[in-house]
C-alpha positions in Angstrom: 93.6 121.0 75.8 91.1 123.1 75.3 86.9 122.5 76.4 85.9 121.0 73.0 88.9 118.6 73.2 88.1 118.0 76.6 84.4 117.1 75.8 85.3 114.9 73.3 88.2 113.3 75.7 85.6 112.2 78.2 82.9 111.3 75.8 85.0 109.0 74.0 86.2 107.3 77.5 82.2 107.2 78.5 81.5 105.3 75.0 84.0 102.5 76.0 83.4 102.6 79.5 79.6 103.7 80.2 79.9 102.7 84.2 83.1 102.3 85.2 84.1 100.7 88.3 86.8 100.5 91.0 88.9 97.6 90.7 89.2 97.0 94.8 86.3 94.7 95.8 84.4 95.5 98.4 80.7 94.4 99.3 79.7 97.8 101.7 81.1 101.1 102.2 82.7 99.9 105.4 84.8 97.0 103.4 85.3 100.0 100.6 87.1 102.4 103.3 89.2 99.7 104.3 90.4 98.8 100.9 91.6 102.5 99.9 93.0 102.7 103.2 95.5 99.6 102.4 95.6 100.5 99.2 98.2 103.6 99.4 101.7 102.3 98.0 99.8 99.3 97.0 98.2 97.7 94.0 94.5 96.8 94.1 95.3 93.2 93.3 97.6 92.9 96.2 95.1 94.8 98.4 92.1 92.8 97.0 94.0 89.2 97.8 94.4 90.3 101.5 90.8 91.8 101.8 89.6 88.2 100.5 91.1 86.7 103.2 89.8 89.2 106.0 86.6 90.6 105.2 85.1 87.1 105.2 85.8 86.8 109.1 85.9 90.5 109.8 84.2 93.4 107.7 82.3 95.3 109.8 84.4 98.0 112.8 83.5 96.0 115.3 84.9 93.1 113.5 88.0 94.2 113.1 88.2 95.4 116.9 87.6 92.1 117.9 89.9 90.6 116.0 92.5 92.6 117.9 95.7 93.8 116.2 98.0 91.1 115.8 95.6 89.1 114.6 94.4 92.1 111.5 98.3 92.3 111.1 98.8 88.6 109.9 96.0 88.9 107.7 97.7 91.7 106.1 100.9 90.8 106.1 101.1 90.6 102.4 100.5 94.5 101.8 103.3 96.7 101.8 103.8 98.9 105.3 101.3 96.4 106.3 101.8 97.4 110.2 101.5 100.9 110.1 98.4 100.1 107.7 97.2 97.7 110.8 97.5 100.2 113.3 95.8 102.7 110.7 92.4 100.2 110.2 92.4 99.3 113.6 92.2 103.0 115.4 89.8 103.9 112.1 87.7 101.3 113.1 87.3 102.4 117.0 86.8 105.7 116.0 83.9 104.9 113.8 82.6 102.9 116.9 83.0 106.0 119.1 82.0 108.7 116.8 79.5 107.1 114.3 77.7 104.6 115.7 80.2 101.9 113.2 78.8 103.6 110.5 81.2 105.7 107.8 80.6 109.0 107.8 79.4 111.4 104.7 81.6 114.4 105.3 85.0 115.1 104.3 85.8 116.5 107.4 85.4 113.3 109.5 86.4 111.1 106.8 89.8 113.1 107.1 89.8 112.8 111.2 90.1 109.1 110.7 94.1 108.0 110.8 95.5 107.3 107.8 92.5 108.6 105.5 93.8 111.7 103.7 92.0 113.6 101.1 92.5 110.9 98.2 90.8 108.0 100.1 88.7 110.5 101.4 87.3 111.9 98.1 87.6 107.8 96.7 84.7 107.0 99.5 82.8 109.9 98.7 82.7 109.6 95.0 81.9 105.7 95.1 80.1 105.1 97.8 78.1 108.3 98.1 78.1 109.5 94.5 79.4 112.8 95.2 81.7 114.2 92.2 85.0 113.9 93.7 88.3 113.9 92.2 90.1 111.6 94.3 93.7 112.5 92.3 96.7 109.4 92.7 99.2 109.3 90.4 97.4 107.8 87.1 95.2 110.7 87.6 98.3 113.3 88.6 100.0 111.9 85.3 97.9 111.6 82.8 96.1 114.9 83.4 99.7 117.2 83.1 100.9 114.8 80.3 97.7 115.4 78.5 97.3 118.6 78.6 94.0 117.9 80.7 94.7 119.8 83.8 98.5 121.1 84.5 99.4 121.5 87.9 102.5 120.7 89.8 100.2 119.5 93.4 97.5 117.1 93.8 95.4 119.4 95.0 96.2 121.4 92.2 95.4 119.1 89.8 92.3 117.6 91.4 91.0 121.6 91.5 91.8 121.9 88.0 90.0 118.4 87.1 86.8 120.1 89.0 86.6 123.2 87.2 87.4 121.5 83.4 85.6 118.5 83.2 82.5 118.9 82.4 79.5 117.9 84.7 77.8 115.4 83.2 81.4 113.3 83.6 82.2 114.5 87.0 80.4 111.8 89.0 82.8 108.7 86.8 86.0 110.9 85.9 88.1 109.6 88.2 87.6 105.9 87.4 88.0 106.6 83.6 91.3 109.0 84.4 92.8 105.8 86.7 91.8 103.1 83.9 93.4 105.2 81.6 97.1 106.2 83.2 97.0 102.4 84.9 96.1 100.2 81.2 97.2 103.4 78.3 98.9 106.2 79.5 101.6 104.5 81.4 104.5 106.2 83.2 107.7 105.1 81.3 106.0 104.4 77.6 102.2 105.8 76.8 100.9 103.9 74.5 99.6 106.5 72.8 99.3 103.9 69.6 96.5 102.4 70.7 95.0 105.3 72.9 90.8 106.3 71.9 91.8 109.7 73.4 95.1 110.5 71.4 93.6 112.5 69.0 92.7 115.2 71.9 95.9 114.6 73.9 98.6 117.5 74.0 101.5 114.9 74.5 103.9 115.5 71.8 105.5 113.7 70.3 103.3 110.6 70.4 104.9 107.3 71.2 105.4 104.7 68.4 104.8 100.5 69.1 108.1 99.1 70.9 108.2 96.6 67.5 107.5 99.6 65.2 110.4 101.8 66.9 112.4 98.8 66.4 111.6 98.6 63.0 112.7 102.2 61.9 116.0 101.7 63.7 117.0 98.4 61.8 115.3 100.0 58.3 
């Protein structure tokens, strides 16, 4: 894909999508650190129905720290590795108590000294709640940027360093939401439904994928 295809990639994702959005809800940037935390191996509607149940009695560190751990585990039961996610939240939360006054920090490097925040939920917190233009790179984002042609790599890292060098400023600051949207509802893993994809006509996936009913069609024809 080359810049003018890329251009006109993100341009057409920004005219049907001017501000996109996460889909975790969260009302602060504390209750938005928690919810990419739980959110690794999980969906955001499973994360978001067991933040809807805790964030209403705890949302805040200090919250959460009183709650104790058994008690944070039950409301999380529902997530997958919900324990380990527990334990996770729970040590987070006194760091950020010890270190930062309860408040998140704005730096990548203590964002990354908190357990079980690696550099995707790390760059997700920085791009949404601080505006900084991350690439926070899962595997929506890993996928649809080799399968497009967007930016190849064979790491994350690779990938997300790719994303940061092609995409062109002006989209930096929402790419990431439009790439998730776009590999999550469009450019899914077993069948890209590149029929009805705004983008397909800058895409470097060949050969483009065909309706289920239409395939069906041609084979009975």
């Amino acid at each position: 894909m080359n810049q003018a295809s890329i251009q006109a990639f993100f341009a057409t994702l920004k005219a049907a999508n001017p501000h996109p959005v996460t889909e975790l809800q969260y009302t602060n940037v504390f209750e938005l650190l928690a919810a990419v935390l739980l959110s690794a191996q999980a969906t955001d509607v499973g994360v978001n129905k067991a933040t809807r149940r805790l964030f209403p009695v705890a949302n805040t560190p200090a919250a959460i720290v009183a709650l104790g751990l058994p008690r944070l585990e039950d409301y999380l039961r529902t997530i997958g590795l919900y324990r380990t996610k527990a334990k996770n939240l729970m040590q987070t939360c006194q760091l950020l108590l010890e270190r930062h006054g309860g408040r998140v920090p704005r730096t990548r490097e203590a964002l990354e000294a908190l357990p079980g925040v690696g550099r995707k939920t790390a760059n997700v917190v920085l791009n949404v709640a601080f505006g900084e233009p991350t690439m926070a790179v899962d595997t929506h984002i890993f996928r649809v940027s080799n399968r497009t042609g967007l930016a190849p790599g064979k790491t994350p890292l690779a990938v997300e360093l790719k994303l940061l060098s092609r995409v062109p400023p002006e989209y930096l600051p929402d790419a990431h939401h439009w790439l998730i949207l776009h590999g999550r509802y469009v450019c899914q893993a077993r069948l890209p439904r590149c029929w009805e994809c705004s983008v397909a006509p800058w895409c470097d996936y060949r050969p483009k994928s065909i309706a289920p009913q239409a395939r069906a069609n041609q084979t009975t024809s």
